[in-house]
N, C-alpha and C positions, 0 to 999 in steps of 0.2 A: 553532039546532042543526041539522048535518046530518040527512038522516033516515035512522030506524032501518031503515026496510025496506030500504034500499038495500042489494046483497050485499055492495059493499065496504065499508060501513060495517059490516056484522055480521061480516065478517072481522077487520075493524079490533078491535070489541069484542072477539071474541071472545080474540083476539092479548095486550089487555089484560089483561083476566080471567086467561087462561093466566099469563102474564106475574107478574102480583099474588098468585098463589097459590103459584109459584115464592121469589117473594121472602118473601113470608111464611113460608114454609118456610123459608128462610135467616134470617131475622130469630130464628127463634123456637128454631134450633139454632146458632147462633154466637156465641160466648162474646163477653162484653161488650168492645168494646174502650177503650183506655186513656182517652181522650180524652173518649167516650161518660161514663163513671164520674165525670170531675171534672164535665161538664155536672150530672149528676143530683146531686152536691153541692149543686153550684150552686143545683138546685130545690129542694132544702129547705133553703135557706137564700139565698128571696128579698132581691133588693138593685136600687136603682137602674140598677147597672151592673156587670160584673165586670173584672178585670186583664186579658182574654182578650180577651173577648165582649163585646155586649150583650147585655139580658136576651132576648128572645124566643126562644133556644132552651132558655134556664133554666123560664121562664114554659113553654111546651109541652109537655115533660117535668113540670113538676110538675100541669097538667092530664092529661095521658095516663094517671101514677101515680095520680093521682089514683081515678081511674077504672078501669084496669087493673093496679093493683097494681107494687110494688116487685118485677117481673116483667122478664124480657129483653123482652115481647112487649107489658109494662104500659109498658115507657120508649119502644119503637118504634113504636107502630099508629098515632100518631099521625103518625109521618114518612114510613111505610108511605101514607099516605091522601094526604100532599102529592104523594109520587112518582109516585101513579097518576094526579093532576092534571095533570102536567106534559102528555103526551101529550092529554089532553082536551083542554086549553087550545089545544094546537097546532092541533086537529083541529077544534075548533068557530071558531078564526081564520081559519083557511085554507076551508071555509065561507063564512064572512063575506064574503070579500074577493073568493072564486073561482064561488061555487053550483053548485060539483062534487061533489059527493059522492066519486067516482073519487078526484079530486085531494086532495081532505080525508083520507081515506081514505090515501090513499099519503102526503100530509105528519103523520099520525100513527103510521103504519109505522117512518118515518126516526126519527119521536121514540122509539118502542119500541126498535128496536134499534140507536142511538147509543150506547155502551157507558154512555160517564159518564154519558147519561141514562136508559136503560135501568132503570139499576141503583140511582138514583137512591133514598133512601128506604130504605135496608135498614137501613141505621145514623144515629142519632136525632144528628145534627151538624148543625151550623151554614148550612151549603151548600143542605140541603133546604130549607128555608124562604126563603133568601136568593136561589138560583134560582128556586122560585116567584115569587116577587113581583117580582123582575127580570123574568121573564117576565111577569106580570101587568101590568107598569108600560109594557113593550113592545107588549101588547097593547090596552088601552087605549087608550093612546096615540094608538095607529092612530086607535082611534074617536074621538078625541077631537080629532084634526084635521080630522076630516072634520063634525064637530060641534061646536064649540067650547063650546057655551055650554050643553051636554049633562050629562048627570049623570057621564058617563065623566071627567070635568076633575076632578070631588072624586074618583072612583075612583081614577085616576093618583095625586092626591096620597096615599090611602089606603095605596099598594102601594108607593111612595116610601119614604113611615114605615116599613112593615113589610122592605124591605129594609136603610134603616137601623137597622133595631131586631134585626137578625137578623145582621149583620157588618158591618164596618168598609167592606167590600171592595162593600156597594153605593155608595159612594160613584161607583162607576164609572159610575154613570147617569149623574151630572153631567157628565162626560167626552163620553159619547153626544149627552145632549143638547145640548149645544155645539156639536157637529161637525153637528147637525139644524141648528140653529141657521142656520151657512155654509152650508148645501145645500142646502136646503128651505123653496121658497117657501108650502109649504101651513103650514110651523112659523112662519115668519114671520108669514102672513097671521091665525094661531092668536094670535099674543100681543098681537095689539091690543083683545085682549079682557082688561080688567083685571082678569077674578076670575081667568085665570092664573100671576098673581103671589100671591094667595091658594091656589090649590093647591098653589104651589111653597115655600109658611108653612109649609101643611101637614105636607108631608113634610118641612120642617126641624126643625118640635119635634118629631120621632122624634131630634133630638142631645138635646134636653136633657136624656134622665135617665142618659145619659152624660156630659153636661156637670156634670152634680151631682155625678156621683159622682169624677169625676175631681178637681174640686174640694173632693171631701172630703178625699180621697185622697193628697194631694198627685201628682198627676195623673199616678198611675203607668199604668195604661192607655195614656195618650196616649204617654206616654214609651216606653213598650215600642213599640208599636206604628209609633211614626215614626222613634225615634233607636236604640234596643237590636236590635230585631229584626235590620234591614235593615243590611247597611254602607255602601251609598250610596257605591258604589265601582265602577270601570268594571269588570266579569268576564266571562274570556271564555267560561264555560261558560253562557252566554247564547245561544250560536251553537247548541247543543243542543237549544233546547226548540223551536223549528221542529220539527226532528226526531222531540223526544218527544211534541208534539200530532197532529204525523199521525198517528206511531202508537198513540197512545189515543182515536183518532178512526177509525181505519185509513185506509192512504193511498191504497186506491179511493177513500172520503168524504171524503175530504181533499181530494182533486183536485178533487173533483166541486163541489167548497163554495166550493174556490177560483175554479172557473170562476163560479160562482153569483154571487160578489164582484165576478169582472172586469165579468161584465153587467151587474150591478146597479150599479155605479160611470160607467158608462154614460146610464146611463137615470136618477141620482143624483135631481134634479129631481120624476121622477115620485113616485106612492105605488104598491105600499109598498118598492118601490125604496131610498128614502131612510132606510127603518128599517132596510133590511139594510145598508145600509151603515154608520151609524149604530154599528148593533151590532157590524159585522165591526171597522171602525177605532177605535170609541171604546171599547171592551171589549175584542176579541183584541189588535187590534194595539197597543194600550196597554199589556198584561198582557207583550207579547212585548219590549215596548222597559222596560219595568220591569225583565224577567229581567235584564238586563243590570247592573242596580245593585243589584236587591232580593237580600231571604234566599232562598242556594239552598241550605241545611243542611235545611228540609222540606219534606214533601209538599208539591206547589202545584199537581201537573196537571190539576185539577178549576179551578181557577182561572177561566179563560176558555170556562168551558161556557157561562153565560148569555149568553154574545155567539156563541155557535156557533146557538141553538139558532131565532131569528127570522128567523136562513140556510135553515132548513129549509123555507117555504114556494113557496124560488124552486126546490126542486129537480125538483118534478116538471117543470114547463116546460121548464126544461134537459136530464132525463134522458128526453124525447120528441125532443124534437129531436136529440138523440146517437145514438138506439137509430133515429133514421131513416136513419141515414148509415153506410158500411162503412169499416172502420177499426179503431184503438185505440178512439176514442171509444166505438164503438157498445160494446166488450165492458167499457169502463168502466164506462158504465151499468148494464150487466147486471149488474158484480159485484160493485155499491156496497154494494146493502141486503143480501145473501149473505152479502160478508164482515165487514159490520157486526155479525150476526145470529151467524155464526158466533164473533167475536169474543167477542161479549156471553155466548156460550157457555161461549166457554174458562175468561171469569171467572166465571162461575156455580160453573162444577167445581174450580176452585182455593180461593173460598170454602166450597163444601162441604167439602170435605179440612179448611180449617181449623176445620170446626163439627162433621168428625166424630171418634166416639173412637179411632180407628185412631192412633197415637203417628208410626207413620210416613210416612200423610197429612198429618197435620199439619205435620211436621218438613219436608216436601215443598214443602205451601202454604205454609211460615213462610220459604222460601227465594226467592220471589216475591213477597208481600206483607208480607213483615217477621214482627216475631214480637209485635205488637201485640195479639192476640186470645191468646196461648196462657200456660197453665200457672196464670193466678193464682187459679182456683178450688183448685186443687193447693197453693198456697201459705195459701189460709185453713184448709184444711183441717184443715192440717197445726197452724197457727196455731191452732187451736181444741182441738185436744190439747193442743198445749205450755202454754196457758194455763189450763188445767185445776190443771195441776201447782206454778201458781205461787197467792200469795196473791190474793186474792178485788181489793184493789183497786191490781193490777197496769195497767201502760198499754200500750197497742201501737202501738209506733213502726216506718212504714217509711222505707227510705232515700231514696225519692222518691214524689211528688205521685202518680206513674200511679198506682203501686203501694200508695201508699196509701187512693186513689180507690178500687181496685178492692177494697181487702179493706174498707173502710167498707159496699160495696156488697153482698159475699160475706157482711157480718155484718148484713143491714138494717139500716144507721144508728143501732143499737142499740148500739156500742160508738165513742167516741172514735178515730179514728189518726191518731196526730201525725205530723210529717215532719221529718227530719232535711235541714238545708242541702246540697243535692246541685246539681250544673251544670244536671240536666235540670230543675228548677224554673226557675231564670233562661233559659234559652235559650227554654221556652215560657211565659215572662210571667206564671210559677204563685206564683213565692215571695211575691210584695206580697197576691195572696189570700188567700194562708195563712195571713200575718202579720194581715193582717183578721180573719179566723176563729179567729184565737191558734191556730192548730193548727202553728205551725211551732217550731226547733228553741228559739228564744230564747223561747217560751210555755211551755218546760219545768220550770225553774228554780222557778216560782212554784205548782208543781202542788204537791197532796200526796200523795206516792207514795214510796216504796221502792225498786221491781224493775218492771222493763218488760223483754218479748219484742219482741229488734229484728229485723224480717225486711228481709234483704238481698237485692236483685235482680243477683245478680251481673252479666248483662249489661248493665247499666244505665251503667257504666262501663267506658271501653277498659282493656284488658287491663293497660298500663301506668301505670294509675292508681289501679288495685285495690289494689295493698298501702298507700299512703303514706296512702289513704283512710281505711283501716280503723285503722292504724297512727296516726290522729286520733283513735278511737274512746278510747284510753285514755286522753287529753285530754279529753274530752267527756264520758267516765262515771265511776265506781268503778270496780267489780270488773265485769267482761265475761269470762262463761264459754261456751265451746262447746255450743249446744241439736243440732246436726244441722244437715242440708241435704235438701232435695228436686231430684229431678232433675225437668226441664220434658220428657218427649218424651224425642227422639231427636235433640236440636237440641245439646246438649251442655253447654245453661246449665242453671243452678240458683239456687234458693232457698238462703239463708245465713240462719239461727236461732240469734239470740244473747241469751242473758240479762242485762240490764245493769242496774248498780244508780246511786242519786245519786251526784255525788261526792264528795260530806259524808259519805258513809255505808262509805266502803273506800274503801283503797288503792288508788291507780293503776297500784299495780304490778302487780295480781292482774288481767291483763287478756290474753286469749288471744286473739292477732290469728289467723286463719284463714290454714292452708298455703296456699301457691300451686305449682301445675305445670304444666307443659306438656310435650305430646308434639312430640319434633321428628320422629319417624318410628313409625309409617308414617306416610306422606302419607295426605290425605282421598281416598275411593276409588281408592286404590293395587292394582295390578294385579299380583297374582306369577306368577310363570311353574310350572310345573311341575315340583317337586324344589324351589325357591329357599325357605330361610328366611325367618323375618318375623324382622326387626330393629324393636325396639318401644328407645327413647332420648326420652331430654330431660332438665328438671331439674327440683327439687320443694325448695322450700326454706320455713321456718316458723322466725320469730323466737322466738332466746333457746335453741331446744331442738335443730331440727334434726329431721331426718327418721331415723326407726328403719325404716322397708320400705314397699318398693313391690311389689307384686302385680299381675301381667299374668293379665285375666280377657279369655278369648276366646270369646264368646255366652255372656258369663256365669259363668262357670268356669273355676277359679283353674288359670293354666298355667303357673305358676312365679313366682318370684322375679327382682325385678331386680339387678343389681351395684349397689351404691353407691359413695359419694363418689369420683365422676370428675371431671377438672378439666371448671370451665366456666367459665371467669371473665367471661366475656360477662355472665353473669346481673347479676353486680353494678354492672356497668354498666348496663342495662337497670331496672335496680331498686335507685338506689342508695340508699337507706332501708333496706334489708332487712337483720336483725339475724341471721342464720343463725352459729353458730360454725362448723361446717362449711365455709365460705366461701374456697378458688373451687370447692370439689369438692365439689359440689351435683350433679352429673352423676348418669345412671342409662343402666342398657343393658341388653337381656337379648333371646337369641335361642331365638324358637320353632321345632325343628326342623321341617321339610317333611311326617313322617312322622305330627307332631300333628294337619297342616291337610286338611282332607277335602277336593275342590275346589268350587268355590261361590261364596259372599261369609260373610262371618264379620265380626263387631261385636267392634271391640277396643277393651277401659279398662284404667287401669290403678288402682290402688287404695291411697292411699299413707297413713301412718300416721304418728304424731308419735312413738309411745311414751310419752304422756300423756294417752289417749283421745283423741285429735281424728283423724278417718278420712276420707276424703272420695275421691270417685269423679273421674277425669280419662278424656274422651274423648265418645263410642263414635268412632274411625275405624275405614271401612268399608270393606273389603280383601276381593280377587276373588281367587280362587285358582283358576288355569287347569287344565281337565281335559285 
């Protein structure tokens, strides 16, 4: 270990420490997200293997809970404690290999404010454990070429296991060490030693209790993962992700990593030369030539952090030699780890927005980092009143995995949520676990119930899939009555609360599909001039009955009435399921005079009504009125 007296090592720590106590504070106010929620399923309700994942982020979570409680901070501290490793690890490496302290010191810097590592740990996913031990495996390594026949050889294989126990996506070490393999006569000189064919056991029985369960399974895992997922098709939004790792990386560090590459490809031969390269071509550059075939429908730009992160050792060397010479070079240097740092900033303050209660922080951060964290404590809530007012052994059914995930989690594992057959379970590999757990829509039939409360996540489906979907609903149940809706924020989606009975038990005819409308004006932050009316139009149509009023509230406050049935015949081409009698003059229009609008910005809905109790809010668009 470097030593502590040293100042840049007490810098170093202390940069950590800061660092740790930041994220812990984030950990401990931002709402669970979707993904996080089916993990913790997942831990209480141990299995060889999952449809997703393997076990070891299931397994870590239900040790964390264990310990700290069915808590935001009981499912995280554990992933919390990998991410503050991550930097250690780098900084007791670079130690090892340099006995600089300065230079340790400064290659544990670049690990702190790397953004994707930085930040690493705050949310209990798959990634944290699986870049540990990629790292770990890297680091070893090292020592275990220079050692062969060392305890570092079962280590490697140790961290092997634990990145294949931890995602699919360690596989990517095989890739690495292959490319060691061609380049590296010190790996070559390593493998005349037979016990590292023994290490290399090792880390393969981390397949088998994926191998099991797939095999129980009918090998849905494997299938998702190689044939569903991915299309294995040439795309060209592949030419992109260059683009989008520099700048999740920022493209000062970007440059700088790349020069780090050029040299190290170089001097390829030497150590640890040969590991960084190793990691740059057998992880990044592999990850960059996949985008071109793999799944680009999610997140992936975490992806190739472990093969960024054993580039970090060559950087001090590099950014000395830069900072000696005048030029670009020299201010590159300077404003590698700044804009890193500032970076790792920006995201800091966008996740707080989404962890704090402010509606329109959040709606702000939900426009950057999606809407993955927002609203569905709002939806149990709401869910724990409604189920109040039903019979005692009612069930609660959401329309998808996330959303179910997270209201399981909102009730501590104390009540059932089934899941109705929805696209976002197949696209993330969820439906065959469900089906596992009987928690999905075909486990229903065989239950003994009555009445179930179904929460709807309206955003959860494109806008034009919403009716035909719901418009299923009275296929799928009896009698389905209108419970209400929750708005999420200031984002303009909502929660949808429906009552549904078997359909042994009532008619299908008795089934209230939920209005739909949309604003075609104003536009989203629409800007009026001073004197110019607000023109507020679109259409709102509701099977069978037909729309009886629309209501234009402007900050809240009813400012009139709209016109009805104007022609739109557009809509029914847009929606052609929709059973409206009304139909093409679905249309709405209504004009707020100049002399209502004060100047400013003002939050416009509109509010439209069936005439059968069913009400439901459309909007907020948010309109500037010039002074």
């Amino acid at each position: 270990m470097p030593p502590i007296s040293h100042p840049a090592s007490r810098q170093f720590l202390f940069a950590l420490c800061l660092q740790s106590l930041v994220k812990l504070l984030l950990a401990a106010q931002l709402p669970l997200f979707g993904d996080e929620a089916f993990y913790w399923q997942e831990s209480r309700a141990l299995a060889w293997s999952y449809t997703d994942v393997p076990p070891l982020t299931a397994l870590l979570i239900a040790f964390g809970t264990a310990l700290g409680g069915d808590s935001l901070l009981g499912l995280r501290w554990l992933f919390l404690v990998q991410g503050a490793l991550l930097p250690l690890l780098l900084w007791a490496w670079s130690w090892r290999r340099e006995q600089d302290a300065a230079v340790a010191a400064r290659v544990g810097g670049y690990a702190l404010a790397l953004p994707l590592a930085g930040l690493n740990g705050i949310l209990a996913l798959p990634d944290v454990p699986l870049t540990l031990a990629m790292l770990a495996a890297f680091v070893v390594l090292d020592r275990a070429l220079d050692a062969p026949r060392g305890w570092h050889g079962w280590a490697l294989g140790a961290a092997l296991a634990l990145a294949l126990l931890a995602h699919w996506r360690g596989a990517l070490l095989v890739s690495a060490g292959l490319l060691l393999m061609l380049i590296s006569p010190r790996m070559r000189r390593a493998l005349r030693w037979p016990g590292w064919w023994l290490v290399l056991l090792i880390g393969a029985l981390a397949l088998l209790p994926t191998l099991i369960f797939n095999a129980q399974h009918d090998w849905a895992a494997l299938r998702f993962q190689v044939l569903e997922r991915h299309p294995w098709r040439f795309q060209l939004e592949g030419l992109w992700i260059p683009l989008e790792q520099a700048l999740s990386i920022t493209p000062a560090l970007a440059l700088l990593m790349l020069a780090v590459v050029h040299s190290a490809w170089q001097r390829r031969r030497a150590a640890p030369q040969d590991l960084m390269v190793a990691s740059a071509l057998g992880i990044v550059v592999v990850y960059l030539l996949l985008g071109f075939f793999a799944d680009n429908t999610r997140t992936r730009v975490h992806w190739p952090l472990p093969g960024y992160l054993p580039i970090l050792l060559l950087l001090p060397a590099l950014e000395r030699r830069w900072l000696a010479v005048v030029g670009w070079r020299h201010w590159l240097a300077r404003a590698a780890l700044p804009m890193a740092a500032l970076a790792q900033c920006a995201v800091i303050g966008v996740l707080a927005a989404a962890g704090s209660a402010d509606g329109r922080l959040q709606a702000r951060a939900a426009q950057v980092i999606g809407k993955g964290f927002r609203g569905f404590e709002m939806a149990a809530a709401e869910a724990r009143q409604q189920l109040r007012r039903l019979p005692a052994d009612s069930l609660l059914i959401a329309d998808n995995f996330l959303l179910a995930a997270e209201l399981d989690f909102a009730f501590g594992g104390r009540r059932a949520v089934y899941v109705l057959d929805h696209p976002r379970n197949r696209k993330h590999g969820r439906q065959a676990q469900l089906a596992i757990w009987r928690r999905d829509q075909a486990s229903l039939p065989a239950l003994p119930w009555s009445q179930a409360l179904l929460v709807i996540e309206e955003s959860a489906r494109y806008a034009d899939q919403r009716l035909m979907a719901w418009q299923a609903l009275c296929d799928q149940f009896g009698r389905v009555t209108w419970g209400g809706e929750r708005a999420i924020g200031e984002s303009g989606s909502h929660f949808l609360f429906l009552v549904v009975s078997k359909p042994s038990l009532a008619a299908a005819a008795d089934c209230a599909v939920p209005l739909i409308a949309y604003l075609n004006t104003p536009l989203p932050n629409q800007v009026l001039g001073r004197g110019e009316d607000l023109l507020v139009s679109g259409w709102a149509i509701r099977d069978h009955i037909g729309i009886a009023s629309v209501r234009v509230l402007v900050d809240g406050v009813a400012s009139g009435l709209a016109e009805l049935r104007l022609p739109a015949a557009y809509v029914l081409k847009g929606n052609p399921s929709s059973l409206d009698p009304q139909h093409p003059n679905v249309g709405f229009r209504a004009l707020i005079p100049a002399a209502n609008l004060s100047p400013g910005a003002h939050r416009v809905e509109i509010e439209v009504s069936d005439g059968d109790g069913m009400q439901r809010r459309f909007g907020p668009r948010l309109v500037s009125v010039q002074r």
